[in-house]
N, C-alpha and C positions, 0 to 999 in steps of 0.2 A: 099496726104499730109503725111508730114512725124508725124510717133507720140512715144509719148514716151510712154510706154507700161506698166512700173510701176506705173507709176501716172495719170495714162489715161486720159491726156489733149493734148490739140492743144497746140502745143509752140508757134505757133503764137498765142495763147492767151494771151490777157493783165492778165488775172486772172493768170494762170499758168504760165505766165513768170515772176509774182510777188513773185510766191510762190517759185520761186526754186530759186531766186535769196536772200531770205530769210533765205533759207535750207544751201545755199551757207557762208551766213556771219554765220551763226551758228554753220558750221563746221569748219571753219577759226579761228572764237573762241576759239573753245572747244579744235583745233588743237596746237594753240596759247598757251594754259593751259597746257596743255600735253608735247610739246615741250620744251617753254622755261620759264614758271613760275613753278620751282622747290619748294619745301615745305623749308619756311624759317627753318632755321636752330636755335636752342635753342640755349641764349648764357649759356656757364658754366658759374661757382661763380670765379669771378675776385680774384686778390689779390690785399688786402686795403693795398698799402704799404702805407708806411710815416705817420701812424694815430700818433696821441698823445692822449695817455689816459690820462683821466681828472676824478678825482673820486667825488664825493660829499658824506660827510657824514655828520648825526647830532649825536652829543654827549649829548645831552639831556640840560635840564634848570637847573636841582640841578647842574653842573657844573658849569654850566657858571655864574650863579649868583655868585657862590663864587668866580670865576677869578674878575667880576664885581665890588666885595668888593676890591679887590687887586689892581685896575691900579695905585691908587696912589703911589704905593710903588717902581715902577720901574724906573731906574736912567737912562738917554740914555747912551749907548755904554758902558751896561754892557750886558752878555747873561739871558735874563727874567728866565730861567729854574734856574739860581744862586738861586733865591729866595725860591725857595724850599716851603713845609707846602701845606697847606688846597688849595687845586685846582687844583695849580700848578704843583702839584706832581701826581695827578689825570691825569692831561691833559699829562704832560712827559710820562708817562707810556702807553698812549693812543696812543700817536701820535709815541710812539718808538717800538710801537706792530705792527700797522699801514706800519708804513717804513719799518719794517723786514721782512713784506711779500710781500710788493712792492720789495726788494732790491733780494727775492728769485723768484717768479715768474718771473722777468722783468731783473734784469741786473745780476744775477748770472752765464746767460751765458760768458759775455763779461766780465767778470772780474773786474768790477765797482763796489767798496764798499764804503757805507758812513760810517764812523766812529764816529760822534759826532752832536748832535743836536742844532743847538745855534737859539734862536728867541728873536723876540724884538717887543714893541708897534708900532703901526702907526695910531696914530690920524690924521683923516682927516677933518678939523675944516668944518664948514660954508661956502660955496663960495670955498673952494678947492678942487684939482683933484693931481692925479697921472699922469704922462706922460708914454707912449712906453715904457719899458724895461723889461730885462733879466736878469737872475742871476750866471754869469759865475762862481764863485766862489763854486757854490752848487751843489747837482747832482738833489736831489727835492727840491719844494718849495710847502709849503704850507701858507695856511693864514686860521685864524684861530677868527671869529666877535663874538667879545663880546657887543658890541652894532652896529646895525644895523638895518635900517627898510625902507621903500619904499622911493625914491628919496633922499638917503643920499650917490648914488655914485653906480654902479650897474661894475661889473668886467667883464671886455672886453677880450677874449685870440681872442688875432689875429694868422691867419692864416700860419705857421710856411711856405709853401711850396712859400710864396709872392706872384709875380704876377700867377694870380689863375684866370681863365676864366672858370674853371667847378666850377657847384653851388657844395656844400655837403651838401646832403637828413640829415646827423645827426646835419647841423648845421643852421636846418629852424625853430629852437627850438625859435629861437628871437620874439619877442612882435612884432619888428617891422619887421619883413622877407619879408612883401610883398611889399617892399620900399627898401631894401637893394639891393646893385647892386653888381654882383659879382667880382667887380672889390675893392669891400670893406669887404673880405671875415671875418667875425669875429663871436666869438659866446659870446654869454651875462648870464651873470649868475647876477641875483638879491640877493646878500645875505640876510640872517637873524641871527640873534643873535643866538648863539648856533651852527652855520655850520661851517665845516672841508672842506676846498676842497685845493686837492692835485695835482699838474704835474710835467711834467720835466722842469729843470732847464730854458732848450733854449726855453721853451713855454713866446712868447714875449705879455704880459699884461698892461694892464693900467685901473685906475679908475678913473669913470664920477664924474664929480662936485656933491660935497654937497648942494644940494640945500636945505636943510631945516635951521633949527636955532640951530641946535642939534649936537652932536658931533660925529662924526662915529668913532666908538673905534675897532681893531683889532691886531691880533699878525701875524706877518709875521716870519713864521717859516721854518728854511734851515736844510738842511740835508749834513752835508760838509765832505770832506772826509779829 
């Protein structure tokens, strides 16, 4: 008989023909590794094109109490910052500090200057909402709640890039993200009394219904060149 001299069995053994036929798929394996499963490759850091920065800030409650004192004094389709004095003069200064280092960071490469800041009320009664829009006329836009509190209307920025089939990791921020479909790509910001939040112009927004009895008071403030 013939034998194999390294593993000193009969090959016509059923034991020994079990064993090499084992040794067999182990080297085929490990061959199989070696060959053609090469070591995944790292990905590099992508570049986030197309973002829109969205800032949030709070300006604190001794302000805003004193704008607060003020709504009644504002006349539509005058610019709010006319009225000048206790607050309002506060908030101008803030929000023109504000834009000057947005207009030097962000568009003083391109040559985009805003010149003059004009803002106005938008009371959003009971039962009312904002629809989709944009503000071509401005280069930012800000909004700026003097009253605000839970379910009197929560600020929607839809997804500037549209039809959008990748989710974005920075915009799983929503209460309800585990029900959003990304085919409804949007991000939710809950305001409160006191908060500053600022984009660009083309950033397309809208506010959810007032559902309370109460009034939702804010200043929608542009940056126009």
């Amino acid at each position: 008989r013939r034998r194999h001299t390294r593993f000193k069995c009969d090959w016509s053994s059923d034991v020994c023909s079990s064993d090499l036929r084992q040794i067999e798929r182990i080297s085929l394996v490990w061959l199989e590794i070696i060959l053609c499963r090469r070591p995944l490759m790292s990905l590099p850091d992508p570049l986030l094109l197309f973002a829109s920065p969205v800032w949030q800030i709070d300006l604190g409650k001794d302000l805003n109490d004193a704008l607060r004192s003020r709504t009644s004094e504002f006349k539509a389709g005058t610019n709010y910052f006319d009225l000048k004095g206790v607050g309002i003069d506060d908030l101008y200064n803030s929000v023109h500090e504000i834009g000057g280092r947005i207009q030097e960071e962000y568009l003083s490469h391109c040559n985009i200057r805003w010149n003059y800041i004009y803002g106005r009320q938008n009371p959003i009664r009971p039962g009312e909402n904002d629809t989709a829009h944009w503000h071509p006329s401005s280069i930012i836009i800000g909004v700026y709640y003097i009253n605000a509190e839970p379910d009197q209307g929560d600020l929607i920025l839809h997804d500037p890039r549209g039809a959008n089939l990748w989710p974005d990791k920075n915009a799983l921020g929503n209460k309800d993200a585990h029900k959003q479909p990304a085919s409804r790509s949007f991000y939710r910001i809950s305001p409160r009394s006191g908060m500053l939040v600022l984009h660009p112009n083309y950033l397309v927004h809208s506010v959810e219904t007032n559902l309370t009895s109460r009034l939702r008071m804010s200043l929608v403030i542009e940056f126009r060149s």
